[in-house]
C-alpha positions in Angstrom: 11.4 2.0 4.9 8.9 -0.1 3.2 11.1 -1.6 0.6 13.4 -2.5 3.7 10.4 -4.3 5.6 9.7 -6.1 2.1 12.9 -7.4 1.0 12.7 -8.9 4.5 9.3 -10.9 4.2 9.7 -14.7 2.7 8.4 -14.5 -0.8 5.0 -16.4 0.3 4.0 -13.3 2.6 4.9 -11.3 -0.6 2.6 -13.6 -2.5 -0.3 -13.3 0.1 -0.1 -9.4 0.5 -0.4 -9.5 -3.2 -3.4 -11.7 -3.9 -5.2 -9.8 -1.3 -4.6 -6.5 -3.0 -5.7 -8.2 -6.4 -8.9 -8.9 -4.4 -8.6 -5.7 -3.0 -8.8 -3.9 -6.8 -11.3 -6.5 -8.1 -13.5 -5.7 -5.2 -13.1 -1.9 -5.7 -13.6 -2.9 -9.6 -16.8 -4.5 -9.1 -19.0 -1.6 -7.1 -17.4 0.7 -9.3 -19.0 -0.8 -12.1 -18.4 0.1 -16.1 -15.4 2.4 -14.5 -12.1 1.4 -15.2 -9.6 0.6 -12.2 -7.4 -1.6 -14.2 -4.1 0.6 -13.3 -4.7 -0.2 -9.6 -4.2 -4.0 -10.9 -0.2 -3.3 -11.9 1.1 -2.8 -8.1 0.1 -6.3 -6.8 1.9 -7.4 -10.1 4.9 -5.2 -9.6 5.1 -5.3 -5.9 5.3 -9.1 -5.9 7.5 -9.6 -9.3 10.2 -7.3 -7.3 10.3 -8.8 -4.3 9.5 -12.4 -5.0 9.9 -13.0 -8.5 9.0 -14.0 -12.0 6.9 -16.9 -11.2 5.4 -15.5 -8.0 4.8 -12.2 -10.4 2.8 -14.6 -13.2 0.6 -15.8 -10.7 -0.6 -12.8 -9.5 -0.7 -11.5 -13.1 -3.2 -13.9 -13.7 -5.3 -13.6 -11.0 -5.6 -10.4 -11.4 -6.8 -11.1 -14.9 -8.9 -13.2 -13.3 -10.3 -10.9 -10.9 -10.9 -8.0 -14.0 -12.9 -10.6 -16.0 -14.9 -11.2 -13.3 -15.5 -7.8 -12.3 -16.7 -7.3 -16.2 -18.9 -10.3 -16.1 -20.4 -8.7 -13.2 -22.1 -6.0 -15.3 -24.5 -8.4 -16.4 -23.5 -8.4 -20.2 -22.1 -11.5 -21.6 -20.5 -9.8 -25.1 -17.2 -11.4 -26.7 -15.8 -7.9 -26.2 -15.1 -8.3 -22.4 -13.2 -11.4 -22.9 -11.5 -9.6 -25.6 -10.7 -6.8 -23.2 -9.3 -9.2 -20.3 -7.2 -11.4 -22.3 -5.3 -7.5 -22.8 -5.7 -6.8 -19.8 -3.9 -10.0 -18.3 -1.3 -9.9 -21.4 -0.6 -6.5 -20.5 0.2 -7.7 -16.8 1.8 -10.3 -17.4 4.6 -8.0 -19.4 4.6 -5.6 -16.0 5.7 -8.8 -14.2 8.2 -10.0 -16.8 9.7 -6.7 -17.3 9.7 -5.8 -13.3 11.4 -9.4 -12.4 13.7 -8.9 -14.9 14.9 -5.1 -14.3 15.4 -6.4 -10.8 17.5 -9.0 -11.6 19.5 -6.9 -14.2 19.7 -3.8 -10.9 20.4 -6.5 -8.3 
């Protein structure tokens, strides 16, 4: 039923719902501080890299990056080792959405 309802949004409702989960996470992220909630970051990605597509899917990929770096920087410490951690962070999502838009056009 929810995959129906999806399919059935334009692609820049799909976008919207997904930024707003990304600040959603990166919210959650932030007050939960040195915890890690970075899983929560791949539905946005997948939801939106299924249902709108690769490009769409990059976007939020990086902003979700975005929104993890952020939530690091939050902690107060300004060590290389956090930027080190997003940029694989946001590589890793940024394979979820090529992968996922690409399954989906290979099952389609």
């Amino acid at each position: 039923m929810l995959m129906e309802s999806l399919e059935k949004l334009p692609k820049w409702s799909i976008v919207l719902i997904g930024m707003l989960l990304v600040l959603a996470v990166g919210y959650i992220d932030y007050r939960t501080g040195d915890y890690s909630v970075f899983v929560f970051y791949a539905l946005p990605v997948f939801m939106v890299a299924w249902f709108a597509g690769l490009k769409p899917g990059m976007f939020i990929s990086l902003l979700a990056g975005l929104a993890r770096f952020s939530a690091d920087q939050s902690l107060g410490s300004l060590e290389p080792v956090y930027a080190w951690n997003a940029s694989q962070d946001m590589i890793f999502l940024i394979l979820v959405a090529l992968l996922i838009a690409y399954l989906h056009k290979v099952l389609e």
